[in-house]
Wavefront OBJ file of the C-alpha trace (Angstrom):
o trace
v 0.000 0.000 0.000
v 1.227 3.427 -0.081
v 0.809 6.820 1.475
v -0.865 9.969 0.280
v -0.635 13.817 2.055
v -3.551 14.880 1.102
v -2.231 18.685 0.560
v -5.854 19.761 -0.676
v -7.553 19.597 2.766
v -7.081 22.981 4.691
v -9.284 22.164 7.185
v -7.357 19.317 8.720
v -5.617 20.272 12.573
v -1.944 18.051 11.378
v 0.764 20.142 11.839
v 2.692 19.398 8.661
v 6.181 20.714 10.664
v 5.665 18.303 13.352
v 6.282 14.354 13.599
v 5.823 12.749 16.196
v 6.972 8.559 16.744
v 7.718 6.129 19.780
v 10.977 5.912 20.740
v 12.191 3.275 23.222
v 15.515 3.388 25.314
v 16.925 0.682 27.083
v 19.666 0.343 30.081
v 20.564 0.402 33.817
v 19.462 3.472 35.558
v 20.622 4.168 39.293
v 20.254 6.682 41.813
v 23.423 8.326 42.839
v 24.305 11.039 45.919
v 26.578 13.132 44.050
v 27.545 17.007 44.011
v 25.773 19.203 41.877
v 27.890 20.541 38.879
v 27.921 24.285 39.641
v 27.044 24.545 43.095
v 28.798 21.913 44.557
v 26.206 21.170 46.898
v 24.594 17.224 47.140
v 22.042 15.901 45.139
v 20.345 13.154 44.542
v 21.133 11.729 40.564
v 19.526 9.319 38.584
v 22.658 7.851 36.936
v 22.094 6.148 33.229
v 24.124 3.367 31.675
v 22.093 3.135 28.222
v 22.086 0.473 25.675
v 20.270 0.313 23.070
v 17.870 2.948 20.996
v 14.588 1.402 19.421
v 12.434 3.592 16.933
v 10.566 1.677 14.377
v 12.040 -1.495 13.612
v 15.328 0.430 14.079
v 17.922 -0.632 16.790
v 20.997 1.491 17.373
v 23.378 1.340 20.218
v 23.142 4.379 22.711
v 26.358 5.333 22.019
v 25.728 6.313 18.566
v 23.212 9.119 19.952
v 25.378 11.797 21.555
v 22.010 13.859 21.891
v 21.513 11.210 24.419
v 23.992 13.064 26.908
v 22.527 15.331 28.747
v 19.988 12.434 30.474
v 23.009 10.137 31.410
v 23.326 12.162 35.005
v 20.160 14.063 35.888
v 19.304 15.889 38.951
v 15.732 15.031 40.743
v 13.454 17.662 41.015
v 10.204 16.201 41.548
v 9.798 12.553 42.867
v 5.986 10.511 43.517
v 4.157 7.376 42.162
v 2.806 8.952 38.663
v 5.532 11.536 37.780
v 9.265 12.153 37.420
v 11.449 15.796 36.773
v 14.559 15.718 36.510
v 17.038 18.459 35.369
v 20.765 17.883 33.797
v 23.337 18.068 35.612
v 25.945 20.035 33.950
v 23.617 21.445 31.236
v 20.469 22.810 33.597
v 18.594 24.019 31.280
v 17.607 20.015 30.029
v 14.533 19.287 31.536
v 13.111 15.677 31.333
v 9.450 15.029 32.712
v 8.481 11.063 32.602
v 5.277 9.861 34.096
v 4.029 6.271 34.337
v 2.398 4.389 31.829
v -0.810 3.234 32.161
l 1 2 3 4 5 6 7 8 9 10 11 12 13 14 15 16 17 18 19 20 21 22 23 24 25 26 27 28 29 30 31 32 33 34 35 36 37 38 39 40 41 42 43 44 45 46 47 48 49 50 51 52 53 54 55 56 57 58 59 60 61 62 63 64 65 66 67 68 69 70 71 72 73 74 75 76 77 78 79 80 81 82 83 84 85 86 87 88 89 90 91 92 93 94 95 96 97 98 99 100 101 102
């Protein structure tokens, strides 16, 4: 089968700049009492050892994603059941918000 965009239709709400797809990442996380970069204060970390990178029937190794970087030592912010913030800790303005899946 293939697939058409439909240019003709102004009236659809698709953002034609904007794609969105699942991307799965897989390794060891741990949580880490360590210094914070610039203040030199503790903190807690969430520490991540990742493996692999799954998109689509894709699989890379993590290490081929630098952009990966800045979520391999994060800073917690915000801890309870449904949601997680965490902030980078050498580049603070990365800001990564997970929440459970249902």
């Amino acid at each position: 089968s293939e697939l058409e965009d439909d240019d003709d239709d102004d009236d659809d709400d698709v953002d034609d700049d904007y794609v969105s797809f699942e991307v799965i990442v897989t390794g060891e996380w741990y949580f880490e009492e360590k210094n914070n970069f610039y203040t030199n204060q503790p903190a807690p970390c969430l520490k991540m050892e990742l493996e692999k990178v799954i998109y689509g029937p894709t699989t890379n190794g993590a290490d081929q994603w630098s952009s990966l970087g800045p979520v391999k030592l994060t800073d917690f912010l915000y801890l309870d059941d449904d949601l997680m913030i965490l902030r980078g800790n050498a580049n603070t303005s990365s800001l990564f918000v997970y929440r459970r899946a249902s």
